[in-house]
C-alpha positions as CSV (number, residue, x, y, z in Angstrom):
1,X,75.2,60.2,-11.7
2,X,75.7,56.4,-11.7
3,X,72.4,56.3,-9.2
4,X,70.3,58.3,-12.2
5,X,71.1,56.4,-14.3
6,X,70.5,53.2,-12.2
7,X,66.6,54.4,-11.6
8,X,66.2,55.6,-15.5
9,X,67.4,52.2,-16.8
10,X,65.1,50.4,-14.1
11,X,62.6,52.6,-15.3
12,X,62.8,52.0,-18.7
13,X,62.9,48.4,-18.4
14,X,59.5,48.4,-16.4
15,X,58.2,50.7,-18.8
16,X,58.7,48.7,-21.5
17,X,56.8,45.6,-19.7
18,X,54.0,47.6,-19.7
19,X,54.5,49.5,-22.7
20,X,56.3,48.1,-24.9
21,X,53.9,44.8,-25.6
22,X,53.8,43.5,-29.0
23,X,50.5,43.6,-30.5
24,X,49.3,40.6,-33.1
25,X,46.6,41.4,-34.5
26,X,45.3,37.9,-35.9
27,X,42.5,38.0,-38.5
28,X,39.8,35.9,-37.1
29,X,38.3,33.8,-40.0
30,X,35.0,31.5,-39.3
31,X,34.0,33.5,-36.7
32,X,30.4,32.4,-35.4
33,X,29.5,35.4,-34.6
34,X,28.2,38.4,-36.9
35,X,29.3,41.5,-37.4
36,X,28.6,44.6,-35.1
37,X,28.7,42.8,-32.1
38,X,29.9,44.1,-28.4
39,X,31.0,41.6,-25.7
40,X,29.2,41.7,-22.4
41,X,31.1,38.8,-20.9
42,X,33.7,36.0,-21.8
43,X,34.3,33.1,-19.8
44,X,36.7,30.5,-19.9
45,X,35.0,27.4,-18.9
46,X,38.2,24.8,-18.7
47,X,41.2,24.5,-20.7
48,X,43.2,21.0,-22.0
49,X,46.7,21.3,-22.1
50,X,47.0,18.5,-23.6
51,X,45.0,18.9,-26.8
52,X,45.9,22.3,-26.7
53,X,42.2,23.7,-26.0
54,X,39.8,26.5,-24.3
55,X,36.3,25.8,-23.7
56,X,34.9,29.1,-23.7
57,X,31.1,30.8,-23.1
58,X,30.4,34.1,-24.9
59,X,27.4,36.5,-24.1
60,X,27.4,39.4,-26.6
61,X,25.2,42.0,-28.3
62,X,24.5,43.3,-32.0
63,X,25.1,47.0,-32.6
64,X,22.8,49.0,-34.1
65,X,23.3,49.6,-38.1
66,X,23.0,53.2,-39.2
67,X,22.1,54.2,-42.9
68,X,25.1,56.7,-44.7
69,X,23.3,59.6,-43.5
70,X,23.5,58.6,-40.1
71,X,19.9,57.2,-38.8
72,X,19.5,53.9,-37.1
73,X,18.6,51.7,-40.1
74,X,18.1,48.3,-37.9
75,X,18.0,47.7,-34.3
76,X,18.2,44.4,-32.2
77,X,15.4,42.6,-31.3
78,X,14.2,41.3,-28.3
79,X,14.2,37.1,-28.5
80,X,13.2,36.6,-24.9
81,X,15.6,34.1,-23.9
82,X,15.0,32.6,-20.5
83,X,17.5,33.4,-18.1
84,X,19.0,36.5,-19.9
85,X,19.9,39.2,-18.2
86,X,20.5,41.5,-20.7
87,X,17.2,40.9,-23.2
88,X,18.7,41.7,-26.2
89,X,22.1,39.5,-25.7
90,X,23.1,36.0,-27.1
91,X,25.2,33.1,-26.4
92,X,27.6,31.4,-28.5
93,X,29.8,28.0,-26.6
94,X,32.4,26.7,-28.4
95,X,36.1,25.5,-28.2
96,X,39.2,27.1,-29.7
97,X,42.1,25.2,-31.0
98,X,45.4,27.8,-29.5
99,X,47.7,25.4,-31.6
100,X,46.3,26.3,-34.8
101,X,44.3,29.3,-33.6
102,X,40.9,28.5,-35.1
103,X,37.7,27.7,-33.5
104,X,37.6,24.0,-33.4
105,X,33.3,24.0,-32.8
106,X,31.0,26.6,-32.0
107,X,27.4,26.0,-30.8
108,X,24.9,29.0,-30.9
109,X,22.7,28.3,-27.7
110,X,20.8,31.9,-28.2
111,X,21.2,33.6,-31.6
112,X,21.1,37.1,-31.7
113,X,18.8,39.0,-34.2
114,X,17.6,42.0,-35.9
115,X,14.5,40.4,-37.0
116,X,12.5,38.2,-34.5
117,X,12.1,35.3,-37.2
118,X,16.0,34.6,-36.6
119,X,15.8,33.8,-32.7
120,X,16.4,30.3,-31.6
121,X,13.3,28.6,-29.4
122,X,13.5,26.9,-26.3
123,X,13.8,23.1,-28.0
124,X,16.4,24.3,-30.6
125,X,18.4,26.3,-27.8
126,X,18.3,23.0,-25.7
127,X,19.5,20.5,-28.2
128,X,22.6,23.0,-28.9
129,X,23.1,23.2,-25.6
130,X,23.4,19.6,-25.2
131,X,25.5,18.9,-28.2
132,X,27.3,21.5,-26.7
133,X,28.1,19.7,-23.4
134,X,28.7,16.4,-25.2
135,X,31.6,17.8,-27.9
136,X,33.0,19.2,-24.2
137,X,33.8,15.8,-22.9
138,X,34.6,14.3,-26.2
139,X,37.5,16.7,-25.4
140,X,38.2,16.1,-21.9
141,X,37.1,19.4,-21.2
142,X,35.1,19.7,-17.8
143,X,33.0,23.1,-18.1
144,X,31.8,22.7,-14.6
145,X,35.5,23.5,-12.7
146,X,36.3,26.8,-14.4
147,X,40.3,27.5,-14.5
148,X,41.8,29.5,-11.6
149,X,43.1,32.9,-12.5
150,X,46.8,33.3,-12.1
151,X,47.9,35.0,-8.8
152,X,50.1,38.5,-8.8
153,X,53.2,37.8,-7.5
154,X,54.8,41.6,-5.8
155,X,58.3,42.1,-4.9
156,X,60.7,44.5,-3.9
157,X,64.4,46.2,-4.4
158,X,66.4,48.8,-3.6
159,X,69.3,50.6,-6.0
160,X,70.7,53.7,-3.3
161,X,68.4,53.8,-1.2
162,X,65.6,54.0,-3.8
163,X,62.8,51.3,-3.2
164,X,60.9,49.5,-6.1
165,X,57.6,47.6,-5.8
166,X,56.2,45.7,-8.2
167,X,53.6,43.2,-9.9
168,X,52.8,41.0,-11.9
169,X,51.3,37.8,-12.8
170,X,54.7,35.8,-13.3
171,X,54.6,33.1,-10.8
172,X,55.5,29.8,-10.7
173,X,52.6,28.0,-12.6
174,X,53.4,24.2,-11.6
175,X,52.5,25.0,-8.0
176,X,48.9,26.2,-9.3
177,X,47.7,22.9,-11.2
């Protein structure tokens, strides 16, 4: 009985790691970005401790808008931005402040649009891209090392004759910087 109820509590204690996460939902206000938008890829491009900041790179793409009857009312347009894989995607660069949780500075490189008179051209992408770089190591942030990702750590025990394995990404984060 006492070995049941070994495993159960072991059980619900790993449960509960995975499960029983709180959620914050944080009402993002200043976004840079519009509304409708999916995320094809998020980088983080370096990270001050000090200052308490994340460089970050974000390539995403507009929805498309349906009418109340349910037909596509706009669709994205096509802005042709060199080097794109994904034709109808844009990039926004910027760094977010985790002390206060607010985007510090944002610099749209490649604006996404519904209407082709809203893309960015080449000289206008450039200079953003630039001022981008510059407000970077303003902050001490060096965009060209991007942060390692932190290693799973696995492990092992045993309650009568029962073995555990687990993971997780726990480790000891003084060796890693």
């Amino acid at each position: 009985m006492k070995t049941k109820f070994r495993i159960l509590a072991v059980l619900m204690f790993v449960s509960t790691q995975f499960f029983g996460q709180v959620t914050k939902t944080r009402p993002f206000k200043d976004v840079p970005y519009p509304n409708y938008t999916s995320t094809i890829e998020f980088t983080v491009l370096d990270i001050n401790f000090d200052k308490q900041l994340v460089a970050f790179k974000h390539v995403f793409k507009l929805h498309n808008i349906y009418n109340e009857i349910g037909e596509i009312y706009k669709l994205p347009c096509n802005c042709h931005y060199k080097d794109m894989k994904d034709t109808l995607a844009g990039v926004v660069l910027g760094v977010y402040n985790l002390a206060n949780q607010k985007y510090l500075k944002t610099f749209t490189i490649y604006q996404v649009a519904y209407d082709k008179s809203d893309c960015c051209d080449y000289r206008t992408s450039k200079q953003k891209l630039d001022s981008a770089k510059l407000f970077f190591q303003q902050n001490n942030l060096d965009i060209t090392k991007k942060p390692k990702p932190l290693p799973f750590v696995a492990g092992q025990f045993e309650i009568d004759g029962v073995k555990f394995t687990y993971t997780n990404q726990k480790g000891d984060l003084d060796s890693m910087f």
